[in-house]
C-alpha positions as CSV (number, residue, x, y, z in Angstrom):
1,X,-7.6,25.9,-17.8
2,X,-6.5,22.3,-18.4
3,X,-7.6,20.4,-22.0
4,X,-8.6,16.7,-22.2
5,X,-8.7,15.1,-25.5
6,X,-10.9,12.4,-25.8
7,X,-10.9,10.9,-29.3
8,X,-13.9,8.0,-29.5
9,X,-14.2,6.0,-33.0
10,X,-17.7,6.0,-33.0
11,X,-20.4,7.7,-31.5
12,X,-20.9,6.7,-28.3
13,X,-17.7,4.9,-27.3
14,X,-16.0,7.4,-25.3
15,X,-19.3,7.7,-23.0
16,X,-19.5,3.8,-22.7
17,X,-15.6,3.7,-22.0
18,X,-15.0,6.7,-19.8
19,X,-18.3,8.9,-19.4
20,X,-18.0,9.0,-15.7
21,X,-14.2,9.9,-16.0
22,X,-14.6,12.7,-18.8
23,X,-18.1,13.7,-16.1
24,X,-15.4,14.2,-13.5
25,X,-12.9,15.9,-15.6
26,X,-15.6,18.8,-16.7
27,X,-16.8,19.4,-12.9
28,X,-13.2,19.7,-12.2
29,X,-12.9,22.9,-14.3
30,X,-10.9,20.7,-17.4
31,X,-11.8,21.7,-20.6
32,X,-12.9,18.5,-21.9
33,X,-12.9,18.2,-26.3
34,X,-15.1,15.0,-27.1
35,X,-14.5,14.5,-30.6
36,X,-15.9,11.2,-32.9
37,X,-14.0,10.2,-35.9
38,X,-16.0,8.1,-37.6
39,X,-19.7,10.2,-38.4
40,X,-19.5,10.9,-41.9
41,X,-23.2,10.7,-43.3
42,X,-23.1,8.8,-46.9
43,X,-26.0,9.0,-49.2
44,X,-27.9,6.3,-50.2
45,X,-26.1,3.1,-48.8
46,X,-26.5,-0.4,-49.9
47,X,-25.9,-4.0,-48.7
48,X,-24.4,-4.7,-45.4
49,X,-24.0,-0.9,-44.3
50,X,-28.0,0.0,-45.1
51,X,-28.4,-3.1,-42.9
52,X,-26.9,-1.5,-39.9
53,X,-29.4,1.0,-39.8
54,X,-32.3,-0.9,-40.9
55,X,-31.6,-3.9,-38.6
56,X,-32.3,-1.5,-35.9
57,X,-35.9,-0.5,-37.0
58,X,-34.6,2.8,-38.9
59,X,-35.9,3.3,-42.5
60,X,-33.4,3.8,-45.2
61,X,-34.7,7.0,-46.3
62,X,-33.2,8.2,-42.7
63,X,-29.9,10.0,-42.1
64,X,-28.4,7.1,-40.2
65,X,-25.8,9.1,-38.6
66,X,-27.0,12.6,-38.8
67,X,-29.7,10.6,-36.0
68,X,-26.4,9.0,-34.4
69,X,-24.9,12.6,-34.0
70,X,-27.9,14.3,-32.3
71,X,-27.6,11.5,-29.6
72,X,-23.9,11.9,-29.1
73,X,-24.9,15.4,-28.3
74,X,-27.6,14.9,-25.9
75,X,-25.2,12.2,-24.0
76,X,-22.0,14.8,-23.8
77,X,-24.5,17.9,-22.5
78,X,-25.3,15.2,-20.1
79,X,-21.9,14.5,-19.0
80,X,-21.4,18.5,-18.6
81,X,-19.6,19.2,-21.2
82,X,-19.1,21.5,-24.4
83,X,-20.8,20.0,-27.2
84,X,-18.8,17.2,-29.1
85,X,-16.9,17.4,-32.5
86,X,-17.2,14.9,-35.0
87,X,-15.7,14.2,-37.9
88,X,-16.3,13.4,-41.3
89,X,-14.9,10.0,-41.6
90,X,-16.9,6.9,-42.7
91,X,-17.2,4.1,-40.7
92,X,-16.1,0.7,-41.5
93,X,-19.6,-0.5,-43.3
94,X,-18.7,2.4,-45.7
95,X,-15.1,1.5,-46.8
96,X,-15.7,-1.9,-47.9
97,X,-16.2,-4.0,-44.9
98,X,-19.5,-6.1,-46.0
99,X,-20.3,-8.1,-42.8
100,X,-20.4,-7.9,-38.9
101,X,-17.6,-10.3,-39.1
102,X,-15.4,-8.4,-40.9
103,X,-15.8,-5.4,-38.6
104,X,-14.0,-8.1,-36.1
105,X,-11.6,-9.7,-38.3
106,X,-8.1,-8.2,-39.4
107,X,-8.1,-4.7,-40.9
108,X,-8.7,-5.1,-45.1
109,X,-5.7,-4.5,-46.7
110,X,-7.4,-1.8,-48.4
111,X,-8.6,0.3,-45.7
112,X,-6.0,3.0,-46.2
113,X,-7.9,5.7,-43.7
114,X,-4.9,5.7,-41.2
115,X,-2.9,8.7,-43.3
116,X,-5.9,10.7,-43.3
117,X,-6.5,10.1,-39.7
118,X,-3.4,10.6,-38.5
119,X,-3.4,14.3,-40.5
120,X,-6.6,15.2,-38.8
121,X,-5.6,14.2,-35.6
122,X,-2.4,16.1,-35.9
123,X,-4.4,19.0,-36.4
124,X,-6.3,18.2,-33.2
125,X,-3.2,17.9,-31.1
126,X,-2.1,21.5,-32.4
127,X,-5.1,23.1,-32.6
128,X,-6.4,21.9,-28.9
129,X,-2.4,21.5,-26.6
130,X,-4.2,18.6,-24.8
131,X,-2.8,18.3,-21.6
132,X,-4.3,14.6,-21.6
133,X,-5.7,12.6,-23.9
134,X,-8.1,9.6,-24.1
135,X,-8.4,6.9,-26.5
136,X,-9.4,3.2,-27.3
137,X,-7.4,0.0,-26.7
138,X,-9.6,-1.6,-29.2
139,X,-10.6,-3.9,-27.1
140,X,-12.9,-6.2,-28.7
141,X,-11.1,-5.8,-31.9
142,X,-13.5,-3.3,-33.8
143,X,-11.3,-2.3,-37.2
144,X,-12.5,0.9,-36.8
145,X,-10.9,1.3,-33.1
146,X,-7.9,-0.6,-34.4
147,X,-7.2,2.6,-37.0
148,X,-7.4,5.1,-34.4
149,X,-4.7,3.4,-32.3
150,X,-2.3,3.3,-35.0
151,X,-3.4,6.4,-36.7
152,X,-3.0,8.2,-33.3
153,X,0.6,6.6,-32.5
154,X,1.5,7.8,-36.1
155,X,0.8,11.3,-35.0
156,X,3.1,11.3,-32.1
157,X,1.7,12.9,-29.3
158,X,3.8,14.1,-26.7
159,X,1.0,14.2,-24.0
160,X,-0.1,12.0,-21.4
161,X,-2.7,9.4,-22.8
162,X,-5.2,7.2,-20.6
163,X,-5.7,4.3,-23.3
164,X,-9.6,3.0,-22.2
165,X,-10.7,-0.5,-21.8
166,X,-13.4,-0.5,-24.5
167,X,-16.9,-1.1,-23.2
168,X,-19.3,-3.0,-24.0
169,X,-16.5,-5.4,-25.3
170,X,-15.0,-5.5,-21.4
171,X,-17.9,-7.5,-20.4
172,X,-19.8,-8.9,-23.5
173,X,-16.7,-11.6,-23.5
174,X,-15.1,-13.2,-20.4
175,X,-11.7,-12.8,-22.7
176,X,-12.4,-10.3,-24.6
177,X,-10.1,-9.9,-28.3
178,X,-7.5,-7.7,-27.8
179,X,-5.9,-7.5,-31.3
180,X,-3.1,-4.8,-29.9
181,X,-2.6,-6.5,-26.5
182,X,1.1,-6.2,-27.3
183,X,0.9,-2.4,-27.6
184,X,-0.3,-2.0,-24.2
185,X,1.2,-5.1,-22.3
186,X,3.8,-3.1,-20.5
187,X,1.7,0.4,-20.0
188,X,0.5,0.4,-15.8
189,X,-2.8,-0.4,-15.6
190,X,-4.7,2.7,-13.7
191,X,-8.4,2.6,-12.7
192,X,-11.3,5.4,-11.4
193,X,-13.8,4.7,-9.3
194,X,-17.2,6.8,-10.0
195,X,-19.0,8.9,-7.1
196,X,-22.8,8.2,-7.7
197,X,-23.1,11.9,-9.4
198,X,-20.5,10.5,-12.2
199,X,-22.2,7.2,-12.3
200,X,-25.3,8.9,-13.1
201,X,-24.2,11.4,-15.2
202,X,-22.9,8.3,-17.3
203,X,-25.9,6.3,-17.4
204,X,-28.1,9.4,-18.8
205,X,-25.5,10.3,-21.0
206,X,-25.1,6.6,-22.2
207,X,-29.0,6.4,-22.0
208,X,-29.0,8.8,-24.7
209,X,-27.3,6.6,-27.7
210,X,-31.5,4.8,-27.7
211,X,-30.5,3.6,-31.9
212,X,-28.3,1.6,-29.8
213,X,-29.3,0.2,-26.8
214,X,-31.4,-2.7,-28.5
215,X,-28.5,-3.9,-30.1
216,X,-25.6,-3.7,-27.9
217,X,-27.8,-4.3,-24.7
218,X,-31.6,-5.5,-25.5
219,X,-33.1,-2.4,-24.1
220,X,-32.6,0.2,-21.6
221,X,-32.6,-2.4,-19.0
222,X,-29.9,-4.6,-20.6
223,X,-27.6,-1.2,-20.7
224,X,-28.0,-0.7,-16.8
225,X,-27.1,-4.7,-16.2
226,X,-23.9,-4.1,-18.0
227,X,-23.0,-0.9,-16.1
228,X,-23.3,-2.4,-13.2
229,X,-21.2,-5.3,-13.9
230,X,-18.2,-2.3,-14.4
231,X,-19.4,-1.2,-10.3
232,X,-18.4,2.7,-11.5
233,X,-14.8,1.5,-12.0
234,X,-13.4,2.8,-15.5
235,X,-10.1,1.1,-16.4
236,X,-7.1,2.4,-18.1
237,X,-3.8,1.9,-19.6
238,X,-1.5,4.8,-18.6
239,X,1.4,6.2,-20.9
240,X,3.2,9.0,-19.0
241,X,2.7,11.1,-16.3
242,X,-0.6,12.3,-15.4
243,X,-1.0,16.0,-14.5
244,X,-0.5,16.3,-10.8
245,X,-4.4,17.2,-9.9
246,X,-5.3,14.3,-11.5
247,X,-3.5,11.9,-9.4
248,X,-5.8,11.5,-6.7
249,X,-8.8,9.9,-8.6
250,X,-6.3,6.7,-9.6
251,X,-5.1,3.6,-8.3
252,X,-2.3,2.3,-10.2
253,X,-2.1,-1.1,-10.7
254,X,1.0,-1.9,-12.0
C-alpha cells in the first residue's frame, strides 16, 4: 500500500490546503499519515498567547490546544482517514513571538525550533517510507510554516513532495506574502480538481476546526464563501516525479 506524508504546521492547515486531495488519496487505497507539528499544550499562558485563545471566546482555564486536537481529529475521520499525529511542538505564541504581527514578520532570531524539527521529521521519513509527501509553501508568511519548509529541506527527503498553496492565505490577499517565493519559483506548478464527494468531504472536515472559523472566516458561512472562491481546485508546487497512479488527477502547469 502506498504512504502519503502530509506534514501541516498547525491544526487545521493541511485540511484547508489539500483536504480534498488527501480525501482522494485515502479512497484510493493510499495510506495517508496526517501529522501536525505544532500542538504542544503549555500550561498556564500569558500575554499575547492567552490572547489567542481568549480572543476567540475560550476561557483561560481551557486546554487551548488539547480543544484544537479533538477538532483536527473529527476533520481527518471526515476526510477518511486514520486518525492524525501531532506533535509536541509549541507554536509561535509560545516561543516568544508576542503579537499577531510578529507571527507575519521575519522569523526571530531566536526561534531555534528548526534542529528539533528537522530530527523529528527525519524520524518521520524513516519510520513512515512516504512514497509522497505534502507540505506548506508558507504562503502568507506564517513563521511557523516558514520553519517547516526549512526544517523539512534540512532533513533531505528523497521523495516526491507536492508543496501546497496555503489556504486561507491564497484568497484572504489578492498578492498574497510569499516569504520563500524563491524556493519554489522554478518547481512546475500542478493543480487537482475536486469531484463533489472530495469537495464535501473537505468542507465537513474543515467545518470541524469551529475554535476557528470565527476568526479566519466570520462564521460557518464566511468558511464556505472562501471555499468556493478555490472552485475544488487545490494548487501545488511539484518537486519530482509523482507515483505513476497519481498522474491522472493533475494538470501541470508548467
Amino acid at each position: 500500500m502506498p504512504t502519503a506524508l502530509a506534514l501541516s504546521p498547525h491544526l487545521d492547515d493541511a485540511a484547508f490546503s489539500c483536504g480534498g486531495f488527501l480525501h482522494a488519496l485515502g479512497a484510493a487505497g493510499w495510506d495517508v499519515a496526517t501529522v501536525t507539528v505544532f500542538t504542544g499544550s503549555v500550561a498556564n499562558p500569558t500575554g499575547f498567547a492567552l490572547a489567542c485563545q481568549t480572543d476567540k471566546g475560550l476561557g483561560p482555564e481551557l486546554d487551548y490546544m488539547d480543544l484544537r486536537r479533538s477538532e483536527d481529529a473529527a476533520a481527518i475521520r471526515a476526510l477518511g482517514l486514520a486518525p492524525p499525529r501531532h506533535l509536541p511542538f509549541r507554536e509561535a505564541p509560545h516561543r516568544g513571538y508576542a503579537s499577531a504581527a510578529e507571527l507575519f514578520r521575519d522569523v526571530r532570531a531566536d526561534d531555534g525550533i528548526v534542529p528539533d524539527l528537522t530530527g523529528a521529521f527525519r524520524a518521520l521519513l524513516s519510520e513512515t517510507a512516504p512514497d509522497l509527501i505534502l507540505a506548506p509553501q508558507a504562503i502568507g508568511g506564517h513563521v511557523d510554516h516558514v520553519q517547516v519548509v526549512r526544517a523539512l529541506d534540512a532533513a533531505g527527503p528523497t521523495a516526491p513532495i507536492l508543496w501546497w498553496r496555503d489556504f486561507p492565505y491564497t484568497v484572504r490577499d489578492q498578492s498574497p506574502k510569499e516569504p520563500l517565493r524563491a524556493r519554489f519559483a522554478d518547481l512546475p506548478e500542478a493543480e487537482i480538481c475536486c469531484g463533489p464527494e472530495g469537495r464535501a468531504a473537505k468542507a465537513v472536515a474543515c467545518a470541524a476546526y469551529a475554535t476557528q472559523l470565527g476568526f479566519q472566516f466570520g462564521g460557518p458561512e464566511g468558511l464556505a464563501r472562501r471555499l468556493a472562491q478555490e472552485g475544488g481546485v487545490e494548487r501545488f508546487r511539484r518537486q519530482g516525479s509523482l507515483p505513476d497512479n497519481l498522474g491522472r488527477l493533475f494538470a501541470d502547469a508548467g
